[in-house]
ROKE-117832 format. One record per residue (C-alpha): residue number from 1; x, y, z. Coordinates in Angstrom, 3 decimals. Each point is the difference from the previous one (the first is absolute). Layout:
! ROKE-117832
{num->NUM; px->X; py->Y; pz->Z} .
...
***
This chain:
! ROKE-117832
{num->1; px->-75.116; py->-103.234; pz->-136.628} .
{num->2; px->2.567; py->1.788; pz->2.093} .
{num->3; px->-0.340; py->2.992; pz->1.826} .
{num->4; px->3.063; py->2.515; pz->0.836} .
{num->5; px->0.024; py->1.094; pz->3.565} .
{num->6; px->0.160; py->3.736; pz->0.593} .
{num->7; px->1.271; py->1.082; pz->3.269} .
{num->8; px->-1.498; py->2.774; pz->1.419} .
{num->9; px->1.260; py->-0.336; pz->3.431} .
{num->10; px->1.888; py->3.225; pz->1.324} .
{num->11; px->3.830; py->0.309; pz->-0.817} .
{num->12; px->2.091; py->1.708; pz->2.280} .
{num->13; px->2.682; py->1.219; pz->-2.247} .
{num->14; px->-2.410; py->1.254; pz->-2.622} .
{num->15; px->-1.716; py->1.996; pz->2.593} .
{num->16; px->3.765; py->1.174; pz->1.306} .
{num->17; px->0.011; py->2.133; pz->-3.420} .
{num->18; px->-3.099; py->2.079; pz->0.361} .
{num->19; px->1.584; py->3.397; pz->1.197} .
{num->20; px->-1.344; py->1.594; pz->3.130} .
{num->21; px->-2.012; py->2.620; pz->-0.034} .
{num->22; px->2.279; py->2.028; pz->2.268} .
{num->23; px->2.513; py->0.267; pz->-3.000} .
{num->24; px->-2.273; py->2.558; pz->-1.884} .
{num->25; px->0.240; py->3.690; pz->0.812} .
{num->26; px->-3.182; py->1.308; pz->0.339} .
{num->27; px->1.337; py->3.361; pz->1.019} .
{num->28; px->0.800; py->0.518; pz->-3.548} .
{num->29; px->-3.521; py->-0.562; pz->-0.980} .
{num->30; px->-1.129; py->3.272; pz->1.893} .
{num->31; px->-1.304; py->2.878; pz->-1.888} .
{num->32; px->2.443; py->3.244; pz->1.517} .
{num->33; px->-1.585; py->2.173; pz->2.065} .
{num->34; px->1.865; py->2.857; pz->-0.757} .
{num->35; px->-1.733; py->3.344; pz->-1.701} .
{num->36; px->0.688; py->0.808; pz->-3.556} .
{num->37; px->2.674; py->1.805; pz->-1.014} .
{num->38; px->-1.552; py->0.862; pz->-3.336} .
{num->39; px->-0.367; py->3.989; pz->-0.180} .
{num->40; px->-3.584; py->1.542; pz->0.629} .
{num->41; px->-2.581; py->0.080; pz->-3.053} .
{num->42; px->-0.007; py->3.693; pz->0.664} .
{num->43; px->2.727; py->2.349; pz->1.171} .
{num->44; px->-0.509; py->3.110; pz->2.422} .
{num->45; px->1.203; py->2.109; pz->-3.546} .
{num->46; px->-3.205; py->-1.688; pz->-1.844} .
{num->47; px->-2.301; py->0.313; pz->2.980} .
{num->48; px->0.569; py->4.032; pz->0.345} .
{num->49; px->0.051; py->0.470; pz->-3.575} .
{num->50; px->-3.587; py->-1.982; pz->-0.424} .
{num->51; px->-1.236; py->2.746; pz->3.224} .
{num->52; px->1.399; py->2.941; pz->-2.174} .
{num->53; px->-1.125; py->-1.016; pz->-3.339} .
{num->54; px->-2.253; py->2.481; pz->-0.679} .
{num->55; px->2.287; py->2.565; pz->0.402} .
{num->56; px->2.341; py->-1.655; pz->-2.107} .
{num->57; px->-2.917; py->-0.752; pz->-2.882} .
{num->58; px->-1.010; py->3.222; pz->-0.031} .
{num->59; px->3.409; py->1.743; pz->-0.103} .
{num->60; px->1.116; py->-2.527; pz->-2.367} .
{num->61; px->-2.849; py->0.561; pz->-2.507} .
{num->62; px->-0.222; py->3.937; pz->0.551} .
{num->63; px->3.491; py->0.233; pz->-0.879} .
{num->64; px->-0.040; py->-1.729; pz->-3.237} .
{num->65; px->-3.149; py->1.636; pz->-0.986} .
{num->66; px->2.040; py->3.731; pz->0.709} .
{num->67; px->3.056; py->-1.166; pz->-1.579} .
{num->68; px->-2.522; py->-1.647; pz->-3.084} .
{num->69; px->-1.442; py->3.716; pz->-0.390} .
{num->70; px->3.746; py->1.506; pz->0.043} .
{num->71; px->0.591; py->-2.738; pz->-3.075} .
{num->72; px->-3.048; py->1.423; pz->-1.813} .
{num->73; px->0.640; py->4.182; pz->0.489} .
{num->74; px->3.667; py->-0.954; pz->-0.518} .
{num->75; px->-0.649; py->-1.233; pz->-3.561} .
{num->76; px->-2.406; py->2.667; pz->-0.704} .
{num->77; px->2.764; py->2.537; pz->0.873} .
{num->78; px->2.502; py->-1.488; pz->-2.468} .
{num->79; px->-2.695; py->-0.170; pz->-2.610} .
{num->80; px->-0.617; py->3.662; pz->0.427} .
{num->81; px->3.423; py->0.772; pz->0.306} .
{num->82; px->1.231; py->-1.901; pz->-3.077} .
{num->83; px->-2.821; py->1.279; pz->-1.810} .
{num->84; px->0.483; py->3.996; pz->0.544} .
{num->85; px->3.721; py->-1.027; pz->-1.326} .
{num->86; px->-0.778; py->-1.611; pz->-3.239} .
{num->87; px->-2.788; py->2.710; pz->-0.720} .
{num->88; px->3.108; py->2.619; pz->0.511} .
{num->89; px->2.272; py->-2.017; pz->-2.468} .
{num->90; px->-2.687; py->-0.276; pz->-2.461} .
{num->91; px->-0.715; py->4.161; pz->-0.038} .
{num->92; px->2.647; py->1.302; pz->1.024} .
{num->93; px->1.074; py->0.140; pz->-4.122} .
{num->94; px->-3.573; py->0.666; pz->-1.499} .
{num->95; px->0.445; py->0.778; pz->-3.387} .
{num->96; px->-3.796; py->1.477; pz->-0.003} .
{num->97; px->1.556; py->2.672; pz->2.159} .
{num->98; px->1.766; py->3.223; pz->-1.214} .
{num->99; px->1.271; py->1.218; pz->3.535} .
{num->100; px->1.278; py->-2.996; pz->2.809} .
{num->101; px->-2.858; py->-1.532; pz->1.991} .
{num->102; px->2.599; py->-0.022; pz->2.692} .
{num->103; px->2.674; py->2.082; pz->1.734} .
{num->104; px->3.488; py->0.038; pz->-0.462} .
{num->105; px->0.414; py->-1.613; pz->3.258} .
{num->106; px->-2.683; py->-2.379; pz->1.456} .
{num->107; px->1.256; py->-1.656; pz->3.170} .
{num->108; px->-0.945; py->-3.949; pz->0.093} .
{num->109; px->1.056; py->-0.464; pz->3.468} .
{num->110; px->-3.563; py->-0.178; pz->1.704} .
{num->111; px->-0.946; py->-2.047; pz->-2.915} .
{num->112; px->2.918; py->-2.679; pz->0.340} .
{num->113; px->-0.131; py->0.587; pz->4.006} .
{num->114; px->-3.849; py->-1.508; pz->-0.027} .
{num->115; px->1.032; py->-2.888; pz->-2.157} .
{num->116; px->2.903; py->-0.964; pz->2.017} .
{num->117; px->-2.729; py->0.328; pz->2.529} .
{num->118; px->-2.355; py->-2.278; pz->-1.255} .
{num->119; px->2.446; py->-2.796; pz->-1.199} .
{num->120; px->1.693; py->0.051; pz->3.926} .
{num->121; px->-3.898; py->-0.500; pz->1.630} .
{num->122; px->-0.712; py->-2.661; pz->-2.571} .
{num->123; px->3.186; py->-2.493; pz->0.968} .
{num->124; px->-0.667; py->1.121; pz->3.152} .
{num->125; px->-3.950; py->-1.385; pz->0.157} .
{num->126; px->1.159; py->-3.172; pz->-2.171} .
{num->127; px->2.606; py->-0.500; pz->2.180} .
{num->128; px->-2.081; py->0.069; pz->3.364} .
{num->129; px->-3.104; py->-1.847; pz->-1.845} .
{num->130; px->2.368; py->-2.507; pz->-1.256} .
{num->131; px->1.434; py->-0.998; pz->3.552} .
{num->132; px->-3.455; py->0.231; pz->1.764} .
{num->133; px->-1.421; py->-2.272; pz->-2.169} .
{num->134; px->2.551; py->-2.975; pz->-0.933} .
{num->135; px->0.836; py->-2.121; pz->2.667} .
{num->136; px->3.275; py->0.988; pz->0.862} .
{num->137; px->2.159; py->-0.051; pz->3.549} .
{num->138; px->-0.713; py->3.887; pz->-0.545} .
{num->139; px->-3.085; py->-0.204; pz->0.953} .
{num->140; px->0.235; py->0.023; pz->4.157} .
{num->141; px->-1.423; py->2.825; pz->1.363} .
{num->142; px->3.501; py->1.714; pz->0.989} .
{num->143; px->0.521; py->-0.451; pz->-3.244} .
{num->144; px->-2.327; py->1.448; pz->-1.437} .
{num->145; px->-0.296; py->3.137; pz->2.075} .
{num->146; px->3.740; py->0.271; pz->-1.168} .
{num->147; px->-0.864; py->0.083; pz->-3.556} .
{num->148; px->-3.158; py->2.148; pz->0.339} .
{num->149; px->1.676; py->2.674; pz->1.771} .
{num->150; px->3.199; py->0.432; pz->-1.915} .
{num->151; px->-2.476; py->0.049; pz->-3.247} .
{num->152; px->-2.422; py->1.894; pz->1.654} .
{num->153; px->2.947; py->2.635; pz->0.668} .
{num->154; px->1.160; py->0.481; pz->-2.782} .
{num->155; px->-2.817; py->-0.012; pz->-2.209} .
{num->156; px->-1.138; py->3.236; pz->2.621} .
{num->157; px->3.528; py->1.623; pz->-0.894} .
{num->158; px->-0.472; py->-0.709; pz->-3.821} .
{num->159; px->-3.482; py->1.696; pz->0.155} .
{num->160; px->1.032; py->3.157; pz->2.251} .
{num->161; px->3.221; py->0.527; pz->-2.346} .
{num->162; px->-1.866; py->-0.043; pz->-3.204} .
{num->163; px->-2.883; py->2.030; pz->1.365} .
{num->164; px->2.389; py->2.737; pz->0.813} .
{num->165; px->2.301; py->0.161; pz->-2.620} .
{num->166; px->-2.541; py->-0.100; pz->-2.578} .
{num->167; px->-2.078; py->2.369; pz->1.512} .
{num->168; px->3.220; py->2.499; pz->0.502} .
{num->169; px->0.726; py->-0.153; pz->-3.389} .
{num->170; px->-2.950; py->0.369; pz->-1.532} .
{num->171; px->-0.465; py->3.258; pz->2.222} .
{num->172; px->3.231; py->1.095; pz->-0.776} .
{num->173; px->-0.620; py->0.400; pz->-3.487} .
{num->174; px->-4.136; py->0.407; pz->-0.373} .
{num->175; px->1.027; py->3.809; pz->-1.239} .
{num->176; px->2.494; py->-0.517; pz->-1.820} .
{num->177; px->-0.033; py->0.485; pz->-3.764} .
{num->178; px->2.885; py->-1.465; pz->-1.184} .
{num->179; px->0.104; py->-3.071; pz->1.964} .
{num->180; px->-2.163; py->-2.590; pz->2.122} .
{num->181; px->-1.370; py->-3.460; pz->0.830} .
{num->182; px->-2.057; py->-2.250; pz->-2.012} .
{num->183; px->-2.898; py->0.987; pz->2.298} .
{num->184; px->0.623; py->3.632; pz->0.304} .
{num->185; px->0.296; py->0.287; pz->-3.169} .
{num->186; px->-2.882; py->-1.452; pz->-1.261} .
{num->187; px->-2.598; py->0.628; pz->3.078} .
{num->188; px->0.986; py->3.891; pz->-1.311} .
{num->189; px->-2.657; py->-0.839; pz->-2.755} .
{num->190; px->-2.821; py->-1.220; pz->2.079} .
{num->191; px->-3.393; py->2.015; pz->-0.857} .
{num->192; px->1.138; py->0.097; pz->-3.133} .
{num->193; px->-1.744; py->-2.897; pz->-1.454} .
{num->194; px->1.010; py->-1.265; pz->-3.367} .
{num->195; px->1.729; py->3.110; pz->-0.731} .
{num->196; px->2.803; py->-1.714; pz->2.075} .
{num->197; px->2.164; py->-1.245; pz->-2.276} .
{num->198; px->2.163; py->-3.424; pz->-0.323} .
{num->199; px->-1.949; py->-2.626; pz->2.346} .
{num->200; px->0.576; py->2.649; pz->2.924} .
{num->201; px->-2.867; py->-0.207; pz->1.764} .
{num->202; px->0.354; py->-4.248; pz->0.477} .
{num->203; px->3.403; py->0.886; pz->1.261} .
{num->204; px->-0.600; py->1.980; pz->2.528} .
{num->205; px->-2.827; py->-1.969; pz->1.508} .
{num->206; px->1.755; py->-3.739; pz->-0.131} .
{num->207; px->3.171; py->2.306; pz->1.098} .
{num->208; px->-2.037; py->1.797; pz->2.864} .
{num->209; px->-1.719; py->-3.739; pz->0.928} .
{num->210; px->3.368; py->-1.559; pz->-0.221} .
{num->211; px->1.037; py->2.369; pz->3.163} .
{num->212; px->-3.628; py->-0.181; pz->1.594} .
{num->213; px->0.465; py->-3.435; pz->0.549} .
{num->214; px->3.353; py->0.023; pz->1.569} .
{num->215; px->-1.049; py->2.604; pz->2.545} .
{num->216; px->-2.752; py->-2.527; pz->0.756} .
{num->217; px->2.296; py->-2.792; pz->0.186} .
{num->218; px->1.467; py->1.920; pz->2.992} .
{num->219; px->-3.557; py->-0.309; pz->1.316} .
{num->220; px->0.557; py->-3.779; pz->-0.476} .
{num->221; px->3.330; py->-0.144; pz->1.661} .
{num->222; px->-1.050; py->1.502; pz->2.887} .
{num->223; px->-2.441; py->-2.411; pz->0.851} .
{num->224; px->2.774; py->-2.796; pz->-0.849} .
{num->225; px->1.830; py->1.629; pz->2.542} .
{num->226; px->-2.606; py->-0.805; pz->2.687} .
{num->227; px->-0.281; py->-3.574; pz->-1.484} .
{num->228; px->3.280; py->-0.306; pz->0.610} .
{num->229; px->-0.216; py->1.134; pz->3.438} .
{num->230; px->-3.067; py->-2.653; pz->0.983} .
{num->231; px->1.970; py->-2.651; pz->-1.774} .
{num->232; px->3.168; py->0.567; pz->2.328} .
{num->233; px->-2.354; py->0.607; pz->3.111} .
{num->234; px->-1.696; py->-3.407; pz->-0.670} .
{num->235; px->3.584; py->-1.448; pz->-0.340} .
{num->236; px->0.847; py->0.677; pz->3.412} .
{num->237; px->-3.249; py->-0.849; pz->1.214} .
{num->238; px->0.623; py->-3.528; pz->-1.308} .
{num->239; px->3.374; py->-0.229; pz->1.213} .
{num->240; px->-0.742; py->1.823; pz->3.251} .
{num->241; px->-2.494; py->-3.100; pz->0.818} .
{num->242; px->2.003; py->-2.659; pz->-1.339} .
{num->243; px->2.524; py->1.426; pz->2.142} .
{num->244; px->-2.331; py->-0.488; pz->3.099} .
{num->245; px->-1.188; py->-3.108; pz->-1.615} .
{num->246; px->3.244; py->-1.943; pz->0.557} .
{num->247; px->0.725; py->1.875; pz->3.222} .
{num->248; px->-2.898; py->-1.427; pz->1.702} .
{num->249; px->0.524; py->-3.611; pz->-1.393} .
{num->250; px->4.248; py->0.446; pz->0.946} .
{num->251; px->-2.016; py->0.150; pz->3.433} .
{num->252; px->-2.286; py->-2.606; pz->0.164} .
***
């Protein structure tokens, strides 16, 4: 039996191939020391608006519960409204009747002035509702106090113009006997009971509630108006304090 010799002894050009451990670049294997340049978790906007959330909660909510309210009365005012009208057209050619329920001349102005009214205050409150609530770039607070006021505006002009040109009107011609309103008209029969004749009485109360409720929408606008106010005052709080917010970290 024959056994192969290994040899293990140490060989010089074998041991010439093993790189040095100078060659490697441990440099490269050094975590950086530099800071992050990854952006806060939290900007200076986000901090202030998390300080002045509760005056932002509270106007947020108070104004969609106000402009929710306007949405309601609105479509209560068109209801009456549109109601008094198609009560007219259905009487207004009684055959039951010998002599005209109505005068010669009855003035639908008021009438047609409180739906127009009532249709403007309902896109209106949809309108503001519908941007308050979706999640849309609309809803920063600039924006918003934008939007609020120019509704808030114009629903107030709406409300004072109908007011007093109904209410003119329906003064102007509460004595007269040959002509008049769908609510001086008929209110002309109130004590009267169901001697009133032709549905009269119902139209002069949804035709007196139908104006009611506008002059208390004015109500309504007038505190939007002071809504609006605290939203834009709470605006420049905000940006007044981001303001100093980034002034004293341009400083430091």
């Amino acid at each position: 039996m024959s056994f192969q010799r290994f040899d293990i002894s140490p060989n010089p050009a074998r041991e010439n191939k093993i790189p040095h451990l100078s060659v490697f670049r441990f440099a490269s294997f050094q975590t950086s020391r530099r800071p992050s340049q990854a952006p806060p978790a939290y900007s200076p906007d986000d901090v202030l608006a998390a300080r002045n959330q509760l005056h932002v909660k509270v106007l947020h909510w108070m104004r969609i519960a106000i402009a929710s309210i306007t949405l309601l009365v609105s479509i209560v005012i068109i209801a009456c409204s549109a109601t008094a009208l198609r009560t007219y057209d259905s009487t207004r050619y009684h055959a039951e009747w010998i002599l005209p329920l109505w005068p010669s001349t009855v003035d639908l102005r008021p009438t047609h002035a409180l739906l127009a009214c009532g249709v403007i205050l309902t896109v209106a409150s949809i309108f503001y509702v519908g941007i308050a609530v979706a999640p849309t770039p609309l809803r920063s607070i600039r924006s918003l106090n934008l939007t609020f006021t120019i509704l808030t505006f114009l629903s107030l002009f709406m409300t004072i113009f109908t007011t007093v040109f109904a209410n003119t009107i329906n003064s102007h011609l509460s004595d007269s006997t040959q002509a008049g309103t769908l609510a001086s008209w008929t209110c002309k029969w109130q004590g009267f009971g169901s001697a009133a004749p032709g549905r009269f009485s119902e139209i002069c109360a949804i035709s007196t509630a139908a104006l009611d409720l506008v002059i208390l929408m004015i109500v309504m606008n007038s505190l939007s108006v002071l809504l609006a106010g605290w939203g834009w005052w709470v605006g420049a709080k905000i940006k007044r304090q981001s303001a100093e917010a980034k002034g004293e970290a341009t400083q430091v």
